[in-house]
PDB file with one MODEL, atoms N, CA, C and O in Angstrom:
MODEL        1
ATOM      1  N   UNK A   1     350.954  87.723 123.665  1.00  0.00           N
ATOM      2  CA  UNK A   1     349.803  87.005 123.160  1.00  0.00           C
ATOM      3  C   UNK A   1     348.731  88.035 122.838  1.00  0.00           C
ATOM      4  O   UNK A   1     348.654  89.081 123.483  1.00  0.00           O
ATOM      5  N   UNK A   2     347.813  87.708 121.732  1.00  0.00           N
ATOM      6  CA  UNK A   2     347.036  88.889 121.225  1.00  0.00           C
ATOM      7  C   UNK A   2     345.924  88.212 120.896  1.00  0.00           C
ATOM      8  O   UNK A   2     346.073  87.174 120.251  1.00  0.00           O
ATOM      9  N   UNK A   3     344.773  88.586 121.211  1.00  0.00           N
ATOM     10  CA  UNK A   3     343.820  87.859 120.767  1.00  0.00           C
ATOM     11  C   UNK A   3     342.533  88.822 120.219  1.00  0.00           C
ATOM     12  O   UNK A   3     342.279  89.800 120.922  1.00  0.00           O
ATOM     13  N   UNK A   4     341.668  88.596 118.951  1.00  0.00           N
ATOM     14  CA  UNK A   4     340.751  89.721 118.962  1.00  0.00           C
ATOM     15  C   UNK A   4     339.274  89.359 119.529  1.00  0.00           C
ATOM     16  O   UNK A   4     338.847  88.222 119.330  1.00  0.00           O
ATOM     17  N   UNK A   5     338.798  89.933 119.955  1.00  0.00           N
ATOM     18  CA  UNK A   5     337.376  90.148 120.582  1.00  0.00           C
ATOM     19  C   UNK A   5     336.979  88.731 121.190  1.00  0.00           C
ATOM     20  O   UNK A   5     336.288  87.921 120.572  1.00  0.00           O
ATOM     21  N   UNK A   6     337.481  88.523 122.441  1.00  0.00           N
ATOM     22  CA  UNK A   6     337.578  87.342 123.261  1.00  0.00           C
ATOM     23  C   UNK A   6     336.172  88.362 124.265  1.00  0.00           C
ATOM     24  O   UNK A   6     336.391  89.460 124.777  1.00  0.00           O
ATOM     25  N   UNK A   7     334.790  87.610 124.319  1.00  0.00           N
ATOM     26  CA  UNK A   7     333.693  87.902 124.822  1.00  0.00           C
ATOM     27  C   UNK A   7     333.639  89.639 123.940  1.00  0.00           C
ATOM     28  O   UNK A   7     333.470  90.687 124.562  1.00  0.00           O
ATOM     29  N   UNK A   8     333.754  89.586 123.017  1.00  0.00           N
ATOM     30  CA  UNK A   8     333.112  90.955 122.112  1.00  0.00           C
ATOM     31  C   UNK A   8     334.598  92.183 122.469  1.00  0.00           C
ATOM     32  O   UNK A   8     334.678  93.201 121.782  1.00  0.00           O
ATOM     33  N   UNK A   9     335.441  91.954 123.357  1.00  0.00           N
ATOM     34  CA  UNK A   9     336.596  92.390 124.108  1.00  0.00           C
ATOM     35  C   UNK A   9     337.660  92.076 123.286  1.00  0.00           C
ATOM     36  O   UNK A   9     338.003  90.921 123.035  1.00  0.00           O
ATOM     37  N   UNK A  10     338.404  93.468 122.691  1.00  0.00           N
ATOM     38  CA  UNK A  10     340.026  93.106 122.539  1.00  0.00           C
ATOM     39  C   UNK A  10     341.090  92.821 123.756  1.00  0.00           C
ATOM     40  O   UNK A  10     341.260  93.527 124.750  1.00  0.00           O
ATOM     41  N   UNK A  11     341.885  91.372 123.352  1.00  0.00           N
ATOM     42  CA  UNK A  11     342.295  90.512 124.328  1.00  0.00           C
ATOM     43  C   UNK A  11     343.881  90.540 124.269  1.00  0.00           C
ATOM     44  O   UNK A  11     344.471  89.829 123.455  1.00  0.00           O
ATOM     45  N   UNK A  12     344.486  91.283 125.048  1.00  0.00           N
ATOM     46  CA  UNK A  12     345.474  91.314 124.934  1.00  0.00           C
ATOM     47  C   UNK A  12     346.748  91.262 126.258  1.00  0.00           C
ATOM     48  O   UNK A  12     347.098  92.035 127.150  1.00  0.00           O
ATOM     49  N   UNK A  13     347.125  90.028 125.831  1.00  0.00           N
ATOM     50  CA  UNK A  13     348.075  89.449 127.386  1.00  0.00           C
ATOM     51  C   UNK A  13     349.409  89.600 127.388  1.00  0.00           C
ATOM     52  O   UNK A  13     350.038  89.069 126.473  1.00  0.00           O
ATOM     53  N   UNK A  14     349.964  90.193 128.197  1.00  0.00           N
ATOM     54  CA  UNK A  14     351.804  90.066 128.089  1.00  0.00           C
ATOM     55  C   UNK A  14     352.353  89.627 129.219  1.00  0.00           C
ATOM     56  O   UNK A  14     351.802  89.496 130.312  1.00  0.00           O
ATOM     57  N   UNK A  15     353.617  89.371 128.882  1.00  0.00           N
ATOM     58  CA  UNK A  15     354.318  88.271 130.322  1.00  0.00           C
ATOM     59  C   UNK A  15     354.731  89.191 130.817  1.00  0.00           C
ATOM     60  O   UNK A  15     354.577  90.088 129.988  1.00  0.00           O
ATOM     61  N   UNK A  16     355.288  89.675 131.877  1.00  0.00           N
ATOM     62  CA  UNK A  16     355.906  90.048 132.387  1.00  0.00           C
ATOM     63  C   UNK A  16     356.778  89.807 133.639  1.00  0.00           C
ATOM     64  O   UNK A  16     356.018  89.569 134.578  1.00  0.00           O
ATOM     65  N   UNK A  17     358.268  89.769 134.087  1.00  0.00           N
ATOM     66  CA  UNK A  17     358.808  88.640 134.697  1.00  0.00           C
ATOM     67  C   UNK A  17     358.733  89.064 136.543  1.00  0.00           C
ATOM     68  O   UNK A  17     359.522  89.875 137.028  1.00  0.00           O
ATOM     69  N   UNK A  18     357.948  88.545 137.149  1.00  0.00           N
ATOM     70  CA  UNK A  18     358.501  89.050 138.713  1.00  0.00           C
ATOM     71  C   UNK A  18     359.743  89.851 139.154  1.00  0.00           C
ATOM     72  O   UNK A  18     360.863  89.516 138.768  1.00  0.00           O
ATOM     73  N   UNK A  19     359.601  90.606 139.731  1.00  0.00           N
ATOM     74  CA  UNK A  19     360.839  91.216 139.839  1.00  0.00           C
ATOM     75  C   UNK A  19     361.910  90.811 141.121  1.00  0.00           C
ATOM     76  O   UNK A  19     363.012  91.248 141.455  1.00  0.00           O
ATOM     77  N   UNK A  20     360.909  89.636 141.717  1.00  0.00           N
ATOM     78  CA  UNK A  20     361.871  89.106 142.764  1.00  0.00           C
ATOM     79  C   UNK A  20     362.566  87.775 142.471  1.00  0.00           C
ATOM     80  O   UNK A  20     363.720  87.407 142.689  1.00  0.00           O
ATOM     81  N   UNK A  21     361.352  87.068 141.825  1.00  0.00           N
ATOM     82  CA  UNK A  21     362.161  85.246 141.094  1.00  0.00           C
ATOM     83  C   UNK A  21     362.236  85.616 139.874  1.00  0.00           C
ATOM     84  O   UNK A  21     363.085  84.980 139.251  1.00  0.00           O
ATOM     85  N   UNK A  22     361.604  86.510 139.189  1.00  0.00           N
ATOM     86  CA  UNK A  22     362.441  86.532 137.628  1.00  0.00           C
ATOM     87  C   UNK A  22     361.266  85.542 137.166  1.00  0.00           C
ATOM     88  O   UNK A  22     361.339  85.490 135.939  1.00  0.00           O
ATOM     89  N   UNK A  23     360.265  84.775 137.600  1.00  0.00           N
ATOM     90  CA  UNK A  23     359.297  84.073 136.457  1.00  0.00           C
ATOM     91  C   UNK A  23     358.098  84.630 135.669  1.00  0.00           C
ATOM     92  O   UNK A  23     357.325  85.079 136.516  1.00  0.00           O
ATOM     93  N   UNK A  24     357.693  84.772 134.693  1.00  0.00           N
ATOM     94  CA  UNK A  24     356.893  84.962 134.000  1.00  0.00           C
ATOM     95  C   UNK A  24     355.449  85.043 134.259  1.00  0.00           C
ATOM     96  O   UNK A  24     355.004  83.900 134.365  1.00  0.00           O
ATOM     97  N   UNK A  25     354.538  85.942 134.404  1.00  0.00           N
ATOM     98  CA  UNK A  25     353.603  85.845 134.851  1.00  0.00           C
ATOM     99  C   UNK A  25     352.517  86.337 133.905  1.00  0.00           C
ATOM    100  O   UNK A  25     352.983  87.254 133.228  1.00  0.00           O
ATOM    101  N   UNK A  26     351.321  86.095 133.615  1.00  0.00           N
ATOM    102  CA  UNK A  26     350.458  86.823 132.391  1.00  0.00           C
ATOM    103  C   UNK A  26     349.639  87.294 132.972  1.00  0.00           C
ATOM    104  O   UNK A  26     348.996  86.810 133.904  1.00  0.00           O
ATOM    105  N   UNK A  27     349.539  88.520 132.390  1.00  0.00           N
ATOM    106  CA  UNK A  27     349.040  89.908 132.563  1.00  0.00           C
ATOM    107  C   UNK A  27     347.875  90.545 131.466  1.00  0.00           C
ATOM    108  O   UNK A  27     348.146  91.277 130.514  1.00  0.00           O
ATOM    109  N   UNK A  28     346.609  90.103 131.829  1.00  0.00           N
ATOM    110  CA  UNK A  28     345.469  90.532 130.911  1.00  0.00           C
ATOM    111  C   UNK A  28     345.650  92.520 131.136  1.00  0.00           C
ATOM    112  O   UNK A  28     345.725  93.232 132.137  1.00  0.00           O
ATOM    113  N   UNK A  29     345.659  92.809 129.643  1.00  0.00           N
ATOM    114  CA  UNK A  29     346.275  94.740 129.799  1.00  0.00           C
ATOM    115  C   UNK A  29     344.657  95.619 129.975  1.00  0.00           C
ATOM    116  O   UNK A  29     344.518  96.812 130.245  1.00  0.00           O
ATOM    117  N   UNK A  30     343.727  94.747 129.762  1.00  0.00           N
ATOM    118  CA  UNK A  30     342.435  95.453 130.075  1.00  0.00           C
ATOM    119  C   UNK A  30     342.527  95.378 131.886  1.00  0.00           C
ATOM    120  O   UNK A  30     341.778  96.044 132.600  1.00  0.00           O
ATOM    121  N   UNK A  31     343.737  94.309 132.492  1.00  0.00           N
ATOM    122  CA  UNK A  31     343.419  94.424 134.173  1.00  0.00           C
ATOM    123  C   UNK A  31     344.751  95.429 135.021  1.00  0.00           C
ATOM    124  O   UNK A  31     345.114  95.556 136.190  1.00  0.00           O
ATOM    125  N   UNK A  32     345.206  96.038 133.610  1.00  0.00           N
ATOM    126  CA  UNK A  32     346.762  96.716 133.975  1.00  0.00           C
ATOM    127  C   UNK A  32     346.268  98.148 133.765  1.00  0.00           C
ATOM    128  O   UNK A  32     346.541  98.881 132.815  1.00  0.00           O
ATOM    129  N   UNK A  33     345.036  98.574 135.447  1.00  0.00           N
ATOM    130  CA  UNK A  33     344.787  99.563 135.785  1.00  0.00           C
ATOM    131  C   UNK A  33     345.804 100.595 136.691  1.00  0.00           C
ATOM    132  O   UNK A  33     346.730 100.196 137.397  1.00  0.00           O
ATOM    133  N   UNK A  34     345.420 101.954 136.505  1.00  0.00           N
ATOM    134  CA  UNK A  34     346.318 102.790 137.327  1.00  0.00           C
ATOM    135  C   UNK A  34     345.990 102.460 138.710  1.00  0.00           C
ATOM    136  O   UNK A  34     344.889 102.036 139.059  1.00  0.00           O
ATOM    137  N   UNK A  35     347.063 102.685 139.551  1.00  0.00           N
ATOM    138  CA  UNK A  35     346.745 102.382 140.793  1.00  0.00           C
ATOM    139  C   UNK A  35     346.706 101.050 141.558  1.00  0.00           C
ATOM    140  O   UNK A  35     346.849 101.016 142.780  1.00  0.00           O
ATOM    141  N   UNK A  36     346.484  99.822 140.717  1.00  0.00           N
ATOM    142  CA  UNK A  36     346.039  98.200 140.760  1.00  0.00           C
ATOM    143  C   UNK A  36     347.641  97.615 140.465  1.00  0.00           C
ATOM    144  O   UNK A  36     348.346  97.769 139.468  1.00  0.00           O
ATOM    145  N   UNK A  37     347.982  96.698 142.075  1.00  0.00           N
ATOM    146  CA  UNK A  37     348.976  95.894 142.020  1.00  0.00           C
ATOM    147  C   UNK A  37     348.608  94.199 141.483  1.00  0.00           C
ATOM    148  O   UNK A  37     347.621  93.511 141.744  1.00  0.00           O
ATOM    149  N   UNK A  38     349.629  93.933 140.784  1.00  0.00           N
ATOM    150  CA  UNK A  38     349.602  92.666 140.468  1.00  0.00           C
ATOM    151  C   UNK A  38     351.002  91.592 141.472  1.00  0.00           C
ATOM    152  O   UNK A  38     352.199  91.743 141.716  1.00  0.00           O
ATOM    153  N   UNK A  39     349.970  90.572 141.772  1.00  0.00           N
ATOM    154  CA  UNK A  39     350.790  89.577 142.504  1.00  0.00           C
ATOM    155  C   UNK A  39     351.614  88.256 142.047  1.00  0.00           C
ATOM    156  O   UNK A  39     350.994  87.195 141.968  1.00  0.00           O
ATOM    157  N   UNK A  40     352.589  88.284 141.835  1.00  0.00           N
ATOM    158  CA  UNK A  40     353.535  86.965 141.039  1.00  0.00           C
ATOM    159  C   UNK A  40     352.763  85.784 141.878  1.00  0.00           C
ATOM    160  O   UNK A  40     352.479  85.944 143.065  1.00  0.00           O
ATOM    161  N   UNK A  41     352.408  84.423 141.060  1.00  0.00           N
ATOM    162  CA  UNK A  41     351.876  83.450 141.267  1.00  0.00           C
ATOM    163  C   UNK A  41     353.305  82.536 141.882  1.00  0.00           C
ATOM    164  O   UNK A  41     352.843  81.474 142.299  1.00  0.00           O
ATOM    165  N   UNK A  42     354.128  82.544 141.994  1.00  0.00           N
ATOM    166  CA  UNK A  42     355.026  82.083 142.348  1.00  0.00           C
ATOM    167  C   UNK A  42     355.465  82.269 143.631  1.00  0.00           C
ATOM    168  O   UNK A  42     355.453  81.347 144.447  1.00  0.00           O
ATOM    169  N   UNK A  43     355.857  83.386 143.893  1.00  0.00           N
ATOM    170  CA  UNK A  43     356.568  83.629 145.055  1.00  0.00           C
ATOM    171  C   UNK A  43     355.417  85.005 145.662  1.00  0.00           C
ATOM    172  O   UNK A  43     355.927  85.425 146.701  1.00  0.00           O
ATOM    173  N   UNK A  44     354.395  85.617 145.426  1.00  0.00           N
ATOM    174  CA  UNK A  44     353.648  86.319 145.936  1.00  0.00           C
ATOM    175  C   UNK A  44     354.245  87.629 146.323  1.00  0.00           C
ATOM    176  O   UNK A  44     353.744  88.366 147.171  1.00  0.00           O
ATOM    177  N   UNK A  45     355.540  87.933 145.541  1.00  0.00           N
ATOM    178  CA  UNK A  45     355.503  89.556 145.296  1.00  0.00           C
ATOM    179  C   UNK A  45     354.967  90.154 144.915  1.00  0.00           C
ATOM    180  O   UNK A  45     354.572  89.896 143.778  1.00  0.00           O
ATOM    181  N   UNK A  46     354.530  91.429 145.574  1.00  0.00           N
ATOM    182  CA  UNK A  46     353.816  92.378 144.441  1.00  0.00           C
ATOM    183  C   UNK A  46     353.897  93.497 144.341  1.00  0.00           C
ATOM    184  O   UNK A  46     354.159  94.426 145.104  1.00  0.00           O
ATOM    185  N   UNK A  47     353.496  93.318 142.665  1.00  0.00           N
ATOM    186  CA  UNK A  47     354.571  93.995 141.650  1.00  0.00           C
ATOM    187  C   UNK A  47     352.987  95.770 141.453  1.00  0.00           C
ATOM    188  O   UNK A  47     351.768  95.670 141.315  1.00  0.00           O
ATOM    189  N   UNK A  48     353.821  96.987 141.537  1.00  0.00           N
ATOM    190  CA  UNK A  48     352.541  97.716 140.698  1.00  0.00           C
ATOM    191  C   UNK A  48     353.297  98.490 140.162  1.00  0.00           C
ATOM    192  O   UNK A  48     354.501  98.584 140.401  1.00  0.00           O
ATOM    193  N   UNK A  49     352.375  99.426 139.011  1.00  0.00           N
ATOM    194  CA  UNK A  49     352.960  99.592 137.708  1.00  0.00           C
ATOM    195  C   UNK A  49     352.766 101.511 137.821  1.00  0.00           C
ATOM    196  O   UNK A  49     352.297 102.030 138.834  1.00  0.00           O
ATOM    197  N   UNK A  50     353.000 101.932 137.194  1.00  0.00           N
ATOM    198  CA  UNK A  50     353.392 103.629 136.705  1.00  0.00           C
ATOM    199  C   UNK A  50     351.848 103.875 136.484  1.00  0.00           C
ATOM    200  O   UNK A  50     351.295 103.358 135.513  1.00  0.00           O
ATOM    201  N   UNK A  51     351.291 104.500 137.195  1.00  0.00           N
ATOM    202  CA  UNK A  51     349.921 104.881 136.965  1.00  0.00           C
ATOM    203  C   UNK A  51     349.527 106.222 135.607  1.00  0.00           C
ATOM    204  O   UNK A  51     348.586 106.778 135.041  1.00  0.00           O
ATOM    205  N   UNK A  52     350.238 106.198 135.634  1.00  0.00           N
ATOM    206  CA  UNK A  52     350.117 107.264 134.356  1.00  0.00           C
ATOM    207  C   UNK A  52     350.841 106.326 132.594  1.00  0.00           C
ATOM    208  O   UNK A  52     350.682 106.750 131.449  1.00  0.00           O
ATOM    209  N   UNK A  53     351.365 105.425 132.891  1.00  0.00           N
ATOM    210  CA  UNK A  53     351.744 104.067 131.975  1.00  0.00           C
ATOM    211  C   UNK A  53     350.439 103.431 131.997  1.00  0.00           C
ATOM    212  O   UNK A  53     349.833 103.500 130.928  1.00  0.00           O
ATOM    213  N   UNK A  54     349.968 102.945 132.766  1.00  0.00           N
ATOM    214  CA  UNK A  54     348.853 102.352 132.908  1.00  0.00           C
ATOM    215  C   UNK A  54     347.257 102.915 132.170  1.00  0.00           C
ATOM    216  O   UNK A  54     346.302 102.271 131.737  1.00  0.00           O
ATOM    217  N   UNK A  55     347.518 104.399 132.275  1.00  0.00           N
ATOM    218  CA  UNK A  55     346.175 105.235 132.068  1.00  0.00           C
ATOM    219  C   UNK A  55     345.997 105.257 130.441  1.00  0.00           C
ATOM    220  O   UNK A  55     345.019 104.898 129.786  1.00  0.00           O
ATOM    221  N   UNK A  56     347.663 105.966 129.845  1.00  0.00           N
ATOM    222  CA  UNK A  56     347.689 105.453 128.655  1.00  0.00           C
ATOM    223  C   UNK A  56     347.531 104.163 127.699  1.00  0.00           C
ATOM    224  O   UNK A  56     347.124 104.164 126.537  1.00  0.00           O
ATOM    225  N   UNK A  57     348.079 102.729 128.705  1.00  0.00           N
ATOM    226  CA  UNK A  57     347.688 101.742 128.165  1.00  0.00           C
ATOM    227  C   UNK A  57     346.054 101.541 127.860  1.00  0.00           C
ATOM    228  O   UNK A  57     345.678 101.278 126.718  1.00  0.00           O
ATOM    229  N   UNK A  58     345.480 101.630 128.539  1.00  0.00           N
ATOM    230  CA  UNK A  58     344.076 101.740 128.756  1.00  0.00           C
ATOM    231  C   UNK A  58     343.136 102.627 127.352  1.00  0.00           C
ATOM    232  O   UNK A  58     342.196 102.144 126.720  1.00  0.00           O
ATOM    233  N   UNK A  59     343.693 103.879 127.182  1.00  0.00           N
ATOM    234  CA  UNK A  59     343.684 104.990 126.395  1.00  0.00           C
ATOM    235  C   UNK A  59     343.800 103.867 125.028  1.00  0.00           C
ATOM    236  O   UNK A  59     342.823 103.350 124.487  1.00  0.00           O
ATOM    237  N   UNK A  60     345.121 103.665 124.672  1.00  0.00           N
ATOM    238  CA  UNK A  60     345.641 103.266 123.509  1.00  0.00           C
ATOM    239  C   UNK A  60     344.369 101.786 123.336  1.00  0.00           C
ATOM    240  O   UNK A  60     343.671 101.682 122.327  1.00  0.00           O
ATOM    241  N   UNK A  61     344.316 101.093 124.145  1.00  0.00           N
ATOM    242  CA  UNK A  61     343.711  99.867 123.832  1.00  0.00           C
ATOM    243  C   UNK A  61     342.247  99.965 123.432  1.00  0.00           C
ATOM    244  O   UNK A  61     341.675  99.324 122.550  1.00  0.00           O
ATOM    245  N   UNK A  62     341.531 101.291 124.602  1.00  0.00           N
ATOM    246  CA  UNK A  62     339.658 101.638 123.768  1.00  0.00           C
ATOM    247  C   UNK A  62     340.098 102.441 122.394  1.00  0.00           C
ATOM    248  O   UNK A  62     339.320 102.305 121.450  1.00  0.00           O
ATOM    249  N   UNK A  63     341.094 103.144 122.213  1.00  0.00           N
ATOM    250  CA  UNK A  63     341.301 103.819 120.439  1.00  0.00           C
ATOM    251  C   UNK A  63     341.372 102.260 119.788  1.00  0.00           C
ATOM    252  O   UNK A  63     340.580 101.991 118.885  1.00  0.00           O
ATOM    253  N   UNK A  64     342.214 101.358 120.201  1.00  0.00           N
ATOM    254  CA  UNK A  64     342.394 100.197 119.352  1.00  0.00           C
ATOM    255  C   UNK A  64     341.379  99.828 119.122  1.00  0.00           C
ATOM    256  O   UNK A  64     340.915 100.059 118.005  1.00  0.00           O
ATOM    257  N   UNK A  65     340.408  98.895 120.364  1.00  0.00           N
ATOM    258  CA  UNK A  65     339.466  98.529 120.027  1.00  0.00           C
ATOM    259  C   UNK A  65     338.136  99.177 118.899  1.00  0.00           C
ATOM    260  O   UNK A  65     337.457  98.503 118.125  1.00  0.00           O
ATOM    261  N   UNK A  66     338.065 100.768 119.145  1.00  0.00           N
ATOM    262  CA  UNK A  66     337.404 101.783 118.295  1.00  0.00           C
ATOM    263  C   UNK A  66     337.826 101.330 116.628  1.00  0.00           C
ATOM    264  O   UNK A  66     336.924 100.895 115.912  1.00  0.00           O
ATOM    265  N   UNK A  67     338.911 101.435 116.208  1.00  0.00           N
ATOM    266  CA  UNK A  67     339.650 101.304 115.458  1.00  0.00           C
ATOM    267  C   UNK A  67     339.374  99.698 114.365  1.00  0.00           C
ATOM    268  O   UNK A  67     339.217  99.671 113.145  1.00  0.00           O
ATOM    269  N   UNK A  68     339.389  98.894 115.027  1.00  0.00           N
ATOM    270  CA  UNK A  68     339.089  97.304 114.731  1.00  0.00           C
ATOM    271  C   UNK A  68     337.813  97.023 114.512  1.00  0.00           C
ATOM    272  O   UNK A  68     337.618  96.150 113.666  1.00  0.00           O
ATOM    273  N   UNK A  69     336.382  97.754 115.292  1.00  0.00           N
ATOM    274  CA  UNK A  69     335.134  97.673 115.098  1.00  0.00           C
ATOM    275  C   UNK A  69     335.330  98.293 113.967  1.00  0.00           C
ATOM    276  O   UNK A  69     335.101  97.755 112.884  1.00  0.00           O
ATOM    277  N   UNK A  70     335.718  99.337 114.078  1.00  0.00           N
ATOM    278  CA  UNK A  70     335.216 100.026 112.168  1.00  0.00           C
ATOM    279  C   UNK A  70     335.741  99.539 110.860  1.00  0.00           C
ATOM    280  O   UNK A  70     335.235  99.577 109.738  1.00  0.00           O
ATOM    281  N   UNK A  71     336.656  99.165 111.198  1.00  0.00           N
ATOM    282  CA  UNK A  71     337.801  98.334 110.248  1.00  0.00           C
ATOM    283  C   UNK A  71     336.479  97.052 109.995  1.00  0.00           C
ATOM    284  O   UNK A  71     335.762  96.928 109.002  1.00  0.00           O
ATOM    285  N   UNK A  72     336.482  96.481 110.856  1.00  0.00           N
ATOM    286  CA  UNK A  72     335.465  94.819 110.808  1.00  0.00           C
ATOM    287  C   UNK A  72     334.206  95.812 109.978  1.00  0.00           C
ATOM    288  O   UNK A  72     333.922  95.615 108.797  1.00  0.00           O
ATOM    289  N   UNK A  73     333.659  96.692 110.675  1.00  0.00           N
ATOM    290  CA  UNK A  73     332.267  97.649 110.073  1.00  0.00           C
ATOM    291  C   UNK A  73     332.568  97.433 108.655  1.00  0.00           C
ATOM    292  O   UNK A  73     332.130  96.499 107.984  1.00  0.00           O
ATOM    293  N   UNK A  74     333.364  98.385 108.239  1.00  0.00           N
ATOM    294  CA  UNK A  74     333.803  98.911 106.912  1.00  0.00           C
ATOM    295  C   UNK A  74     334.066  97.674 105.868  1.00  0.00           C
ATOM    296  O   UNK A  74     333.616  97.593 104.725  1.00  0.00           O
ATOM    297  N   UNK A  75     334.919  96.717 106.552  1.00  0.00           N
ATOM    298  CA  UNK A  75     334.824  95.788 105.839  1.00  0.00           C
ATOM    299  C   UNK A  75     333.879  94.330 105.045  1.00  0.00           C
ATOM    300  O   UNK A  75     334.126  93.646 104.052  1.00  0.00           O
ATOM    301  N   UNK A  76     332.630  94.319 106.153  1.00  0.00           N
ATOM    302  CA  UNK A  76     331.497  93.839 106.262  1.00  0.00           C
ATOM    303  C   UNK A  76     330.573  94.224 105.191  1.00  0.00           C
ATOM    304  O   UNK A  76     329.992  93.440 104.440  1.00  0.00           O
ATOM    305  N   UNK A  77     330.464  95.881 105.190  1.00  0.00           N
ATOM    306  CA  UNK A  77     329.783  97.208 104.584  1.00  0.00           C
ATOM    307  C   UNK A  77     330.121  96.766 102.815  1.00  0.00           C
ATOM    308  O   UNK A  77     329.352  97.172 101.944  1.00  0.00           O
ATOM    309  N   UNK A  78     331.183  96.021 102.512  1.00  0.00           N
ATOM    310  CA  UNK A  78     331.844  95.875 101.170  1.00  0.00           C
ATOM    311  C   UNK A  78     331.630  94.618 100.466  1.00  0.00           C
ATOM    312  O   UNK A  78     331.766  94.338  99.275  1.00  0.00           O
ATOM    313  N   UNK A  79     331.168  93.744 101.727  1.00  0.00           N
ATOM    314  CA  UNK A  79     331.224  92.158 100.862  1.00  0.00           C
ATOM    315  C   UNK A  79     329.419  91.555 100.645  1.00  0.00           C
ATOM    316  O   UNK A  79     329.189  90.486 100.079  1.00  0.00           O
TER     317      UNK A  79
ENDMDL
END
């Protein structure tokens, strides 16, 4: 799920499945910090992620967001 500038914020959610029941759980990637475990709503495993996966996600998503303001800028700038 992808959403753009949800509170001025690029919004971007992915499932990802528990690794003990296998169900689906959504995962806001602005909260898929290094170091920060996430807990399955189901069965209350918890799951944490590659902190150096994480650092880059983070990385890639403020270039994105950078990226989309100027794009929206630039395009604004024209009409």
């Amino acid at each position: 799920m992808f959403g753009l500038f949800k509170n001025e914020e690029l919004h971007i959610e992915i499932r990802p499945a528990c690794p003990k029941c296998k169900k689906e759980f959504m995962l806001d990637l602005k909260k898929f910090l290094p170091g920060k475990t996430h807990r399955c709503f189901a069965c209350g495993t918890v799951a944490s992620f590659d902190p150096s996966l994480a650092e880059r996600i983070q990385k890639q998503i403020a270039d994105l967001e950078t990226s989309i303001r100027e794009l929206h800028q630039n395009f604004s700038d024209k009409v």
